[in-house]
KOLZA-566856 format. One record per residue (C-alpha): residue number from 1; x, y, z. Coordinates in steps of 0.2 Angstrom, whole numbers, padded with zeros to 4 digits, always signed. Layout:
N
+-------+-------+-------+-------+
: mardo :     u :     v :     w :
+-------+-------+-------+-------+
:   NUM :     X :     Y :     Z :
...
+-------+-------+-------+-------+
//
This chain:
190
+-------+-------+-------+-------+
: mardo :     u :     v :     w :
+-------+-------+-------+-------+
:     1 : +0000 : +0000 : +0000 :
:     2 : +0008 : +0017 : -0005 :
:     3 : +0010 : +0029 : +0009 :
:     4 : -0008 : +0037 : +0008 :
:     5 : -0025 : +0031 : +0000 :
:     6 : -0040 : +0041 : -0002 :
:     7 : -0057 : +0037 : -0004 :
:     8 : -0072 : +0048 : -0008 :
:     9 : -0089 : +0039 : -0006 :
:    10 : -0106 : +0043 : -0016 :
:    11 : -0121 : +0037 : -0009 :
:    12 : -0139 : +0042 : -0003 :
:    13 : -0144 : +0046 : +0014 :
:    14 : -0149 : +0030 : +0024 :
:    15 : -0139 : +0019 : +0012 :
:    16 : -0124 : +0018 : +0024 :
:    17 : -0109 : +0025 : +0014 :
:    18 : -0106 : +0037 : +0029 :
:    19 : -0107 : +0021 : +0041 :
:    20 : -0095 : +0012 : +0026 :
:    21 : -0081 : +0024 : +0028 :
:    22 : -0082 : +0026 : +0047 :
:    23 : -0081 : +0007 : +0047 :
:    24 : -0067 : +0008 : +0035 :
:    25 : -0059 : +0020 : +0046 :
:    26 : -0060 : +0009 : +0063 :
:    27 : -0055 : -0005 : +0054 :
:    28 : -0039 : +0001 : +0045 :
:    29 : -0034 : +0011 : +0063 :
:    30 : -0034 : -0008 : +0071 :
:    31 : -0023 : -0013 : +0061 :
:    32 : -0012 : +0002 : +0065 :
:    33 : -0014 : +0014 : +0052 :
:    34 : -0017 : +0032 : +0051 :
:    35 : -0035 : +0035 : +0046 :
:    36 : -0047 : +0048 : +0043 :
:    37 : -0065 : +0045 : +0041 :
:    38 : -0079 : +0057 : +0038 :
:    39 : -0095 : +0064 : +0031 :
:    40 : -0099 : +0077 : +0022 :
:    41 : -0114 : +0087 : +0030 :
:    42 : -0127 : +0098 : +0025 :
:    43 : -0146 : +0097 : +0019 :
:    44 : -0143 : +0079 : +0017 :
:    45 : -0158 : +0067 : +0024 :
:    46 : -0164 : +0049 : +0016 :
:    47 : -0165 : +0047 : +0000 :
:    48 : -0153 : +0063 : -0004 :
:    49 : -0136 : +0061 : -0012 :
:    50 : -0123 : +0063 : +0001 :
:    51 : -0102 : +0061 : +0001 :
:    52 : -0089 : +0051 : +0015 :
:    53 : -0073 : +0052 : +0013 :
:    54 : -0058 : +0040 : +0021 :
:    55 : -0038 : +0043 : +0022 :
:    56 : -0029 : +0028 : +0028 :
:    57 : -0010 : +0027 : +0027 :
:    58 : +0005 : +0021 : +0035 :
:    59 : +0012 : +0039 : +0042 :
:    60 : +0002 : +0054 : +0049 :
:    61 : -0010 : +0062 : +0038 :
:    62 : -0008 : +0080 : +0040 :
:    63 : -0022 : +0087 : +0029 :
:    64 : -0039 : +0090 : +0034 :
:    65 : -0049 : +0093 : +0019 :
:    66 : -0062 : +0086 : +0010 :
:    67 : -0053 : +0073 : -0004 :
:    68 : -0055 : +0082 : -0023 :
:    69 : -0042 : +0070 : -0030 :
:    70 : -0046 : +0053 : -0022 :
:    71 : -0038 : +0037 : -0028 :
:    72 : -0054 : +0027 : -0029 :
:    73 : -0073 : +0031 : -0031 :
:    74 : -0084 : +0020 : -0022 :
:    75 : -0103 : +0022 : -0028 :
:    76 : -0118 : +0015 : -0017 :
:    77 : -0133 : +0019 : -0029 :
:    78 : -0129 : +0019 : -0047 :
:    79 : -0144 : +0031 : -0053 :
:    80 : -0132 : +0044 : -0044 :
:    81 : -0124 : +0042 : -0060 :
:    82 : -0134 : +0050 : -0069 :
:    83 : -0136 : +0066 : -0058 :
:    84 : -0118 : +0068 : -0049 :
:    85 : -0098 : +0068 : -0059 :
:    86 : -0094 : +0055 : -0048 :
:    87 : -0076 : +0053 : -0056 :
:    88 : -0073 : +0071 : -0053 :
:    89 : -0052 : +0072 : -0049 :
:    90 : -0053 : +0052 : -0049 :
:    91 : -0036 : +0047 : -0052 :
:    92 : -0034 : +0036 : -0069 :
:    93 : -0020 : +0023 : -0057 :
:    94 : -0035 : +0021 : -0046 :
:    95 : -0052 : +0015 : -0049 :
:    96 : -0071 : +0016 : -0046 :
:    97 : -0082 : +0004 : -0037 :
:    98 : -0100 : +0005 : -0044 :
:    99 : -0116 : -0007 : -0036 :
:   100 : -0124 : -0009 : -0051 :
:   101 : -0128 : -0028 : -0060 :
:   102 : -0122 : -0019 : -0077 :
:   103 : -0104 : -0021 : -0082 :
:   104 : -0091 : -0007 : -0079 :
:   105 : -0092 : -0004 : -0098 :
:   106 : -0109 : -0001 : -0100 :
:   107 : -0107 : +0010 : -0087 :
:   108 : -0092 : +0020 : -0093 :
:   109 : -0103 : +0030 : -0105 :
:   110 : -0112 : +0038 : -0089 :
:   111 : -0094 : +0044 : -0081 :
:   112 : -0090 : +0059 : -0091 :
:   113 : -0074 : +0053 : -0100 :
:   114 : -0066 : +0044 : -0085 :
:   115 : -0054 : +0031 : -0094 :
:   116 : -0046 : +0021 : -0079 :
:   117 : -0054 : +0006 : -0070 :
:   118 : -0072 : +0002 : -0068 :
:   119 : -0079 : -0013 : -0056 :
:   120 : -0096 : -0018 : -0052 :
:   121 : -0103 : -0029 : -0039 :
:   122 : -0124 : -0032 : -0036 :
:   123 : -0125 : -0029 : -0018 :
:   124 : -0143 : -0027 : -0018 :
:   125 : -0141 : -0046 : -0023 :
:   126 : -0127 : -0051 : -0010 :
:   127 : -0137 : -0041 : +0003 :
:   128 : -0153 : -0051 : +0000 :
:   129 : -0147 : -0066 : +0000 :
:   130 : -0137 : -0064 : +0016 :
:   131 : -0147 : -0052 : +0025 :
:   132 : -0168 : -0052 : +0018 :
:   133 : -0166 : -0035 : +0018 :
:   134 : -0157 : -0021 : +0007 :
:   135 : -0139 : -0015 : +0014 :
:   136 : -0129 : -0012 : +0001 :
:   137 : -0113 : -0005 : +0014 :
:   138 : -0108 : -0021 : +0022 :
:   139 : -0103 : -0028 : +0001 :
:   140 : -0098 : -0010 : -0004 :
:   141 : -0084 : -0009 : +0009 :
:   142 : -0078 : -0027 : +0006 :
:   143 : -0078 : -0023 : -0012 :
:   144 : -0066 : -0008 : -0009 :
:   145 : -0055 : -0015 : +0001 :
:   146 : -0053 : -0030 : -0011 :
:   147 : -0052 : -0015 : -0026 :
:   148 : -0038 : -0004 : -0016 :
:   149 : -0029 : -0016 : -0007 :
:   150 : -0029 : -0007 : +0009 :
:   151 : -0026 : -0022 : +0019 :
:   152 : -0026 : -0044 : +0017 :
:   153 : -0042 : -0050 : +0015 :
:   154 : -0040 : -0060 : +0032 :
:   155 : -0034 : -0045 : +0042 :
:   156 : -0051 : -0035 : +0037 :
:   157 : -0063 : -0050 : +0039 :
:   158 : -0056 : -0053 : +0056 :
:   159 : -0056 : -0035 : +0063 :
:   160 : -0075 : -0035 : +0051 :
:   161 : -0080 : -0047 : +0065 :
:   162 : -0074 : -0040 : +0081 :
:   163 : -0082 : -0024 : +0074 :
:   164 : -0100 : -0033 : +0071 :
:   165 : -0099 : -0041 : +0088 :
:   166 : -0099 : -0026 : +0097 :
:   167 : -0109 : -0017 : +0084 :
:   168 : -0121 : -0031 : +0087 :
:   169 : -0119 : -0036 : +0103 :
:   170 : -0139 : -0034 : +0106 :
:   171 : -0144 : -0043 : +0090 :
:   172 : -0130 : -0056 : +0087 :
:   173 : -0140 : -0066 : +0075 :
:   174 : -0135 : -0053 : +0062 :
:   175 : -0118 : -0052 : +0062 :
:   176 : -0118 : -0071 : +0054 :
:   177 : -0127 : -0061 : +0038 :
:   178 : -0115 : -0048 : +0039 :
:   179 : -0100 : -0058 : +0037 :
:   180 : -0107 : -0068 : +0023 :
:   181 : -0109 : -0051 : +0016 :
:   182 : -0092 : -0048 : +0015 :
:   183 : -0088 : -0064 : +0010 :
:   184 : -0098 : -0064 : -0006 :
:   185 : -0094 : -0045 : -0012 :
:   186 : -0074 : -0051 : -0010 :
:   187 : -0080 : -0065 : -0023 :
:   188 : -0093 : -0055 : -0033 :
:   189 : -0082 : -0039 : -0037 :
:   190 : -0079 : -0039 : -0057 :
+-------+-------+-------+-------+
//
């Protein structure tokens, strides 16, 4: 992992981007990193677009701004495509997570000229089938984390769980979901 990553999420309010990134966050700073993770606030509530944001790195992150130039792109609801430039300052050496069941080609047309990596995953899908119910966060954070590299795959799923169980402490039985989850969008991200 080069020294710092960033990541700007797109999402809608109540779809859990800002709880992906804060997740992202906790997770990255138990493994000893350097993180930042925040929303971006204003008018925002369900249903409107919204923005997170994470820096994780491996020395002190010394800026405190909003991320115009992030390495990846992670977007939660793909009709935001059609209304917001979510590859605004995306760096071509990163790349763009979209939950969408389309290809990232049949997307590309919709990301204003953006010519470097595009990868899909369906977590409405994953999140029904592991979970009865739509969350798309919990396969959208496992797909970045496969996407960036940020960390091993057993590293995250392992700190993913200590997280759920004290996330869930009062509702264990959907933390077995959850996981599965993660599992599937590590093997569904195209």
């Amino acid at each position: 992992m080069k020294q710092l990553t960033e990541i700007r999420w797109h999402g809608r309010g109540g779809q859990g981007a800002k709880t992906a990134s804060l997740l992202l966050a906790d997770v990255a700073f138990n493994t000893g990193m350097q993180v930042q993770g925040f929303p971006e606030y204003g008018p925002e509530r369900m249903g409107a677009p919204i923005t997170a944001y994470n820096r994780i790195g491996t020395g002190k992150i010394r800026v405190h701004s909003n991320i115009y130039q992030p390495d990846y792109v992670v977007v939660v609801d793909e009709t935001l495509l059609d209304t917001v430039d979510v590859a605004s300052g995306l760096s071509k050496k990163g790349a763009i997570v979209i939950n969408s069941p389309k290809s990232g080609e049949e997307l590309r047309p919709k990301l204003h000229g953006y010519t470097g990596k595009v990868y899909t995953i369906d977590a409405r899908k994953i999140s029904m089938e592991t979970l009865g119910r739509y969350f798309p966060n919990s396969p959208m954070l496992a797909a970045i984390v496969k996407v960036s590299g940020i960390m091993e795959q057993d590293e995250f799923m392992d700190e993913m769980k200590a997280s759920y169980k004290h996330k869930f402490a009062h509702k264990p039985q959907v933390i077995s979901g959850n996981m599965k989850a993660l599992e599937m969008a590590f093997q569904e991200v195209k």
